[in-house]
N, C-alpha and C positions, 0 to 999 in steps of 0.2 A: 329264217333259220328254223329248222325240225326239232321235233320233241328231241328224236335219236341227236342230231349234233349239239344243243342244247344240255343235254344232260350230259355227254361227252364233254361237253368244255367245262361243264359243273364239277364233274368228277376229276377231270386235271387240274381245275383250281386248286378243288379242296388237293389234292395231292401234290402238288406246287407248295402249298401253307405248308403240310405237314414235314416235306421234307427238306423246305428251309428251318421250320422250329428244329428240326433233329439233327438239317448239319451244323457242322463245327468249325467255323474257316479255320480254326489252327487244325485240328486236323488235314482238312482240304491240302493247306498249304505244305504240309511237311509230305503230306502224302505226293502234291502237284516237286517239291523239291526232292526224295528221294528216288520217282521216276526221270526226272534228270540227270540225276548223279548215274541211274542205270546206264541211260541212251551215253552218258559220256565214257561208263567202261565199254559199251561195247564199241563203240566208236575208237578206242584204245586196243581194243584184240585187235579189230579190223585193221588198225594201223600194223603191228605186232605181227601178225600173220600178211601182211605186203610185205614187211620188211623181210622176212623170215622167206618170205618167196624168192624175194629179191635179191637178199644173200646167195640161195641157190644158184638163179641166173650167174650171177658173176664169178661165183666158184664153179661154175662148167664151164664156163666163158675163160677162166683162168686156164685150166685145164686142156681147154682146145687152142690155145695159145700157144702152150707146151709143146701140143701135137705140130702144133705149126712148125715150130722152132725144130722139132725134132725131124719134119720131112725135110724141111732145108737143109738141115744135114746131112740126112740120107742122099738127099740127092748130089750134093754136092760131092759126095764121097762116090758117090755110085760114076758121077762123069770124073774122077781120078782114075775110074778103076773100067773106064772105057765099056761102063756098061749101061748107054742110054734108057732103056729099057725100061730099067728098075728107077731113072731119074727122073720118066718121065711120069711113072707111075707116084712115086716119091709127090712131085709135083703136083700132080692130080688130087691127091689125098690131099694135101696141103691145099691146093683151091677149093676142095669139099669143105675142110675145115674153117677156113675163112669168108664161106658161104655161112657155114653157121654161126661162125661170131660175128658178123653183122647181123644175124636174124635177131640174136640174144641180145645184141646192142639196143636191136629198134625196141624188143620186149622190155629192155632193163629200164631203156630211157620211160617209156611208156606207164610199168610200173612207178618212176620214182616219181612223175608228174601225178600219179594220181596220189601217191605216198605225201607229194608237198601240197596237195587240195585239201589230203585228206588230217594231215596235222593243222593248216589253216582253220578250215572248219572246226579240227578239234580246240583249239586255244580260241575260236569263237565263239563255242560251245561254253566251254571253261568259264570264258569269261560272266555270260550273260548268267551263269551258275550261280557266279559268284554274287553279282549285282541281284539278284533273284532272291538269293540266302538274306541279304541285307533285307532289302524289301519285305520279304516274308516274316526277317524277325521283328521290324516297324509295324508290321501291318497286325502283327501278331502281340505285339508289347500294346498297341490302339487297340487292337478288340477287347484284351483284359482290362483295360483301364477301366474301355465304355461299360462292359460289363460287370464291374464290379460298381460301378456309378451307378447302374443300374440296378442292380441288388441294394446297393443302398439310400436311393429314392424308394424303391418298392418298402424296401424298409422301414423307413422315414415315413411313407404315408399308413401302414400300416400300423407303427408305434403312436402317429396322427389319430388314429382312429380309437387306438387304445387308451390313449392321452386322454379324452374325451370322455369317454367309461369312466377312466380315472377321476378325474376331474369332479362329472357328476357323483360321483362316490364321495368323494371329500369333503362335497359341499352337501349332503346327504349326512355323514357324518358330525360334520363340522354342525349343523344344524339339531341333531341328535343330541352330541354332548351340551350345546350352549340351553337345553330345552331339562335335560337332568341336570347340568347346573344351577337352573334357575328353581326345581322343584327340591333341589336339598338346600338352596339358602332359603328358601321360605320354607320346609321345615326346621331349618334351626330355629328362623324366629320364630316361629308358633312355639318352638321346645322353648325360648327363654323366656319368653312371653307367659309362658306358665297354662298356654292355650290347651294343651295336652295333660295338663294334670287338671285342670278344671274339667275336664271329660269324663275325667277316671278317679275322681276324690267328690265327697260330701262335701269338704270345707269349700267356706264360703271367702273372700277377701277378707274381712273383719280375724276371721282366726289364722290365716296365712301372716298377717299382720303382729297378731301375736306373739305367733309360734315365734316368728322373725326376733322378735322384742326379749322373747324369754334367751332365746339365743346368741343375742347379743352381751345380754346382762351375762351370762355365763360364760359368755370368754371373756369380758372387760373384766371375772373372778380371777379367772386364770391366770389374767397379765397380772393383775397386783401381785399374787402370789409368788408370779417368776422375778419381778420385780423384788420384793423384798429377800427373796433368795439370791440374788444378784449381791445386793448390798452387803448381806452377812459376807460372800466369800471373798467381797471387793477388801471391804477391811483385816479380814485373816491375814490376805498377803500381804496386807501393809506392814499391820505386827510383824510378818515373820521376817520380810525384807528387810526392816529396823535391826533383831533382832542380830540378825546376820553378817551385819554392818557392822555392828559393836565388835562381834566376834573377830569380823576381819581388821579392825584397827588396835586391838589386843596382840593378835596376831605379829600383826607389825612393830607392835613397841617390843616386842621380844624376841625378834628378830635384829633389831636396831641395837636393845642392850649386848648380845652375842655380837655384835660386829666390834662395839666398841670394846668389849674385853678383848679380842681379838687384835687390836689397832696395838694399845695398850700391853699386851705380850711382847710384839712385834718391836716396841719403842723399847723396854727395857733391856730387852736383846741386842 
């Protein structure tokens, strides 16, 4: 093989690739099914204009029929009237005409053989249309399938890919956070440990100690203090509870003396 056919077959490859990436079998197909439905209209005028022929033929054919009919009477009338002549002329016409309606016969029949070929053909046309349309919309429903199957594999390996980014991200993260978790628990303990004011204070343990001790004795003040003011207001309300009692059972005896005067009206009445 030549450099020249060599790089001819190169360049029809690559041009092969390119213009099956760019057709579209549903397009293909609709395009391949509405030049069929064409070839079947015209195939349908074709019929249409035989027919329309063929009418003609038979409406002259009719017509010379007439004529027919009408030299036979002529003639007939003509040998009434003892005038051979005109019967025989009559008659001649008449065999003219009936020459011609056999010509129109063999034309008519001719046209209608081709009229019954050519409706066969068309209802085989039809049909294989129809069987076509099927086909084309199966073949048509399987390429979107695969092709959406296929956008979502590419997708899928793609989101694969991204997955993976991801992933490493997370565990990058994840590895971050547990790395500053572990540097502010060990600063808290350093803060309670007191490791951080020993950096930043003169005192020594022995006066932290202290300081502690003085601090304590000064709230264990405080409690006595809330303590013994507890007690004063515990017994206040005792007193006044007491107090209130009496009140209310006074109350009631003289309540109770009113009823019995009341009782006591009611009885001498």
């Amino acid at each position: 093989m030549g450099i020249l056919s060599r790089t001819s077959y190169v360049i029809r490859s690559k041009l092969n690739a390119i213009l099956n990436r760019a057709e579209d079998p549903s397009e293909t197909l609709d395009y391949s099914y509405e030049k069929m439905r064409d070839e079947l209209q015209d195939v349908k005028a074709g019929i249409a204009d035989l027919t329309t022929q063929k009418k003609r033929l038979e409406i002259q054919k009719r017509r010379l029929e007439e004529n027919v009919e009408k030299h036979n009477d002529q003639a007939r009338e003509a040998v009434r009237q003892d005038r051979e002549d005109l019967a025989r002329k009559a008659l001649e016409k008449k065999k003219q005409k009936m020459a011609q309606i056999e010509e129109l016969e063999t034309q008519i029949a001719s046209l209608q053989d081709t009229q019954d070929s050519l409706v066969e053909k068309k209802n085989e046309l039809q049909s294989q249309i129809e069987r076509f349309r099927t086909e084309k919309e199966t073949m048509k429903a399987r390429y979107e399938a695969a092709e959406a199957s296929a956008r979502v594999s590419e997708a899928m390996s793609g989101v694969g890919d991204e997955m993976a980014d991801v992933s490493r991200s997370i565990e990058r993260a994840r590895e971050r956070t547990e790395e500053m978790e572990a540097r502010s628990a060990a600063l808290d303990e350093l803060q309670d440990s007191g490791a951080f004011e020993d950096a930043f204070s003169d005192e020594d343990e022995i006066d932290r100690e202290l300081s502690q001790s003085r601090t304590d004795t000064e709230i264990e003040a405080e409690l006595e203090t809330l303590r013994r003011e507890a007690g004063k207001e515990s017994s206040t309300a005792e007193s006044t509870e007491g107090s209130t009692a009496e009140s209310t059972d006074v109350a009631d005896e003289e309540v109770e003396a009113e009823l019995d005067a009341l009782r006591d009206e009611e009885g001498s009445s």
